[in-house]
C-alpha positions as CSV (number, residue, x, y, z in Angstrom):
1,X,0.0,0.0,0.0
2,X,1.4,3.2,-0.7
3,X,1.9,6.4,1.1
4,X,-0.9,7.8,-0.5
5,X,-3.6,4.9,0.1
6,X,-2.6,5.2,3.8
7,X,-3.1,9.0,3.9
8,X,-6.5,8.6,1.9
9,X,-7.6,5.8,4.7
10,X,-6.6,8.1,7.6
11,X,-8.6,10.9,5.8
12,X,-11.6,8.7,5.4
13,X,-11.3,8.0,9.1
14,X,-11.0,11.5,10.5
15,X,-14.3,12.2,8.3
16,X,-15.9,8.9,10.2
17,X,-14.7,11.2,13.3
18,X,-15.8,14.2,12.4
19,X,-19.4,12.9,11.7
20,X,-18.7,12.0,15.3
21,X,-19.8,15.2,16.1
22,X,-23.0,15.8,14.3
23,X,-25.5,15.4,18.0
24,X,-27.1,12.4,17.6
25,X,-31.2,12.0,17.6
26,X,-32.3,9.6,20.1
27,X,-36.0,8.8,18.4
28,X,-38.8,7.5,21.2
29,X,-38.7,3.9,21.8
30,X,-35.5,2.7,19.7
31,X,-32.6,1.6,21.1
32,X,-30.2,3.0,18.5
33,X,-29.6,6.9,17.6
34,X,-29.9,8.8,14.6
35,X,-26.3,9.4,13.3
36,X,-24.3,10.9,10.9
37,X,-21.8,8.4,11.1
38,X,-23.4,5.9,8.3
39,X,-22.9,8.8,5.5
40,X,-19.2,8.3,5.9
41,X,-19.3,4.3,5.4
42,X,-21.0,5.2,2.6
43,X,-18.7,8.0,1.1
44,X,-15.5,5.5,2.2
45,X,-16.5,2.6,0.3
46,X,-17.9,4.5,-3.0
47,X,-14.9,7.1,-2.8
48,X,-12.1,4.6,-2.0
49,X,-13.4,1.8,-3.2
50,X,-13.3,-1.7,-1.0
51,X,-9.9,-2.5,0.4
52,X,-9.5,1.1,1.2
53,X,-12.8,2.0,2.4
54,X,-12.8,-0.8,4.5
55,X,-9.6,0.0,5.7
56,X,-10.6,3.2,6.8
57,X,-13.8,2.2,8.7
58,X,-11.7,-0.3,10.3
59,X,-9.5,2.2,11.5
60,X,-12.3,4.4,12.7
61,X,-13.7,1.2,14.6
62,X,-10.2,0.2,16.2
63,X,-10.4,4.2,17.7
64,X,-13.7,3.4,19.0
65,X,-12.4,-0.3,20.2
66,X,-9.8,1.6,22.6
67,X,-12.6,3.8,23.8
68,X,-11.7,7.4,22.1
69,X,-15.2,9.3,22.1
70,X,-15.3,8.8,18.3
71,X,-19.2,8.3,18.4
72,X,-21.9,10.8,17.8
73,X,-22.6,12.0,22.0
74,X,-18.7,11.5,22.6
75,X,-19.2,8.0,23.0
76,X,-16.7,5.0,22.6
77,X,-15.6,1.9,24.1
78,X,-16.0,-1.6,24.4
79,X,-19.3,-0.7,26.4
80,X,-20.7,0.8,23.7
81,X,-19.7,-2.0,21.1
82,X,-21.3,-4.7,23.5
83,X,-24.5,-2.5,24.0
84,X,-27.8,-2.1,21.4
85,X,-25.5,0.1,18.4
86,X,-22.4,-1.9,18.9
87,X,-23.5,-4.4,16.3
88,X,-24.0,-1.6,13.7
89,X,-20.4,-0.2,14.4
90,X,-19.0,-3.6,13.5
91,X,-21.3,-3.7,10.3
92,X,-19.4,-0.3,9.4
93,X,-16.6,-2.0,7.6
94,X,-18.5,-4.9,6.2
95,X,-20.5,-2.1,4.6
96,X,-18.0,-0.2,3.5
97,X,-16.6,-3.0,1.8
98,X,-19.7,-4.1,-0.2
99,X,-20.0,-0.7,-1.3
100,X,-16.6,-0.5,-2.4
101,X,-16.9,-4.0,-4.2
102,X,-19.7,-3.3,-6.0
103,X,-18.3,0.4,-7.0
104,X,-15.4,-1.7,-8.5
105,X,-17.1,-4.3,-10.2
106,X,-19.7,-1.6,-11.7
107,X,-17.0,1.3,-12.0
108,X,-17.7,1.9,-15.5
109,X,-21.2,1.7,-15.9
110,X,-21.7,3.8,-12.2
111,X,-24.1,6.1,-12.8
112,X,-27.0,8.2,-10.2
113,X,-28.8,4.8,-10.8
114,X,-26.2,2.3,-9.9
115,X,-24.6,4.3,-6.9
116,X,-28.1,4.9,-5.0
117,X,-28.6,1.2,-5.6
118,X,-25.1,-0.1,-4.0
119,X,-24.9,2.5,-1.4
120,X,-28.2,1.8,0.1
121,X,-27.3,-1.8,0.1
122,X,-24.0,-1.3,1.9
123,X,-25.6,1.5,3.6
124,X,-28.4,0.5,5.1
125,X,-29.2,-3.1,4.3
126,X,-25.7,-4.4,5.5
127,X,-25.9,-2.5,8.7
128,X,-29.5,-3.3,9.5
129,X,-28.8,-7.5,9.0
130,X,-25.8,-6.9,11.5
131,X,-27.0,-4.0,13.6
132,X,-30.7,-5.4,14.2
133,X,-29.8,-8.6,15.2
134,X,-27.2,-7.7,17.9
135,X,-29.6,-5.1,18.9
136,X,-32.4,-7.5,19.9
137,X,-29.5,-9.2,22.0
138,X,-28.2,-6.7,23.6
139,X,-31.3,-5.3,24.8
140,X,-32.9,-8.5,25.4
141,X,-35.8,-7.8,23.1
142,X,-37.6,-9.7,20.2
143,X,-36.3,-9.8,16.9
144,X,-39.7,-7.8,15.9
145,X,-39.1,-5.7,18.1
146,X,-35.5,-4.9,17.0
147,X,-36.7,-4.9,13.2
148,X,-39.7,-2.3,13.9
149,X,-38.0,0.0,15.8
150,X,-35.3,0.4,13.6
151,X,-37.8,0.9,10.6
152,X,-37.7,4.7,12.3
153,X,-34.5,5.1,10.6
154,X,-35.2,4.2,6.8
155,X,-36.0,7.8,5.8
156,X,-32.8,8.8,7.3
157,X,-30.7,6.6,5.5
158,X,-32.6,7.1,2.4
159,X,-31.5,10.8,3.0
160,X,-28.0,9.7,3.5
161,X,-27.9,7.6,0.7
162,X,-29.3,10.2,-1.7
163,X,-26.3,12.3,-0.3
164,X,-23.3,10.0,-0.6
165,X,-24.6,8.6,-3.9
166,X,-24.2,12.4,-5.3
167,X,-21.1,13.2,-3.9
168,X,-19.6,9.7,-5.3
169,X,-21.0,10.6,-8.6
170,X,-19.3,14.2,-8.4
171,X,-16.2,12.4,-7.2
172,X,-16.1,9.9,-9.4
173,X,-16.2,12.7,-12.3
174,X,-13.9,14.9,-11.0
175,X,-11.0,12.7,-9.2
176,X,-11.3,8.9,-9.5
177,X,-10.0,7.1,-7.0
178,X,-11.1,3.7,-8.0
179,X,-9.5,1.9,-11.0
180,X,-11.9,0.2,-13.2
181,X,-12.2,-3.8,-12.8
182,X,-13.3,-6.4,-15.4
């Protein structure tokens, strides 16, 4: 990896960082906040692509692992990770790394179409098949329960979706970062 990758994946992770301190929206009855933290998985896998978007997530999740307040309410730990949200701040990399896989394999057809398409998947469907399960553990609730509380959040992610989708597209114009695959 060269210098360059590294700086990009310490970049990424700052931005996971700063998205830290967006406040985060506790809605009524869910377990899990509204954060700004999802739009940079999102950004770092259709930016970067998957090896270094996933790197940089991981990096962000290692400062949260050692229990620097990286989260949105200055939050981090290995309290946090084994709470309701940790399982969605594990999903972070996985997502970024779909994201960043798909990005690839579709780099040179990637149009408005294609990128609200992958990033909602990495975005919001990978977390939410990680994140909802562990939630309904870790707050020793029904699966239902997990699933329809977390429904709250779909506009949201929608919204950040619509967001990092643009910005990849305006990215992808201006400065590619990803080199095309097969």
């Amino acid at each position: 990896m060269r210098s360059r990758d590294l700086a990009q994946v310490a970049l990424f992770a700052a931005i996971m960082v700063v998205l830290g301190f967006f406040p985060l929206i506790q809605l009524p009855g869910a377990f899990a906040p509204f954060t700004s933290q999802t739009l940079g998985v999102i950004l770092a896998g259709a930016i970067l692509g998957a090896k270094r978007g996933a790197l940089a997530i991981l990096l962000f999740d290692a400062l949260v692992f050692i229990g620097l307040p990286v989260l949105p309410g200055g939050r981090g730990g290995l309290s946090v990770i084994m709470g309701p949200t940790g399982g969605f701040v594990i999903a972070y990399p996985i997502g970024a790394l779909v994201i960043g896989l798909l990005t690839e394999r579709l780099w040179r057809q990637y149009n408005l179409p294609i990128a609200l398409a992958i990033n909602f998947l990495g975005g919001a469907v990978v977390l939410y098949a990680i994140g909802v399960p562990w939630m309904a553990v870790a707050a020793h609730i029904p699966l239902h329960k997990a699933i329809v509380t977390s429904v709250a959040f779909l506009p949201g992610d929608v919204v950040k979706t619509v967001i990092g989708s643009f910005a990849a597209i305006a990215v992808r114009r201006a400065y590619p970062m990803i080199p095309a695959r097969a």
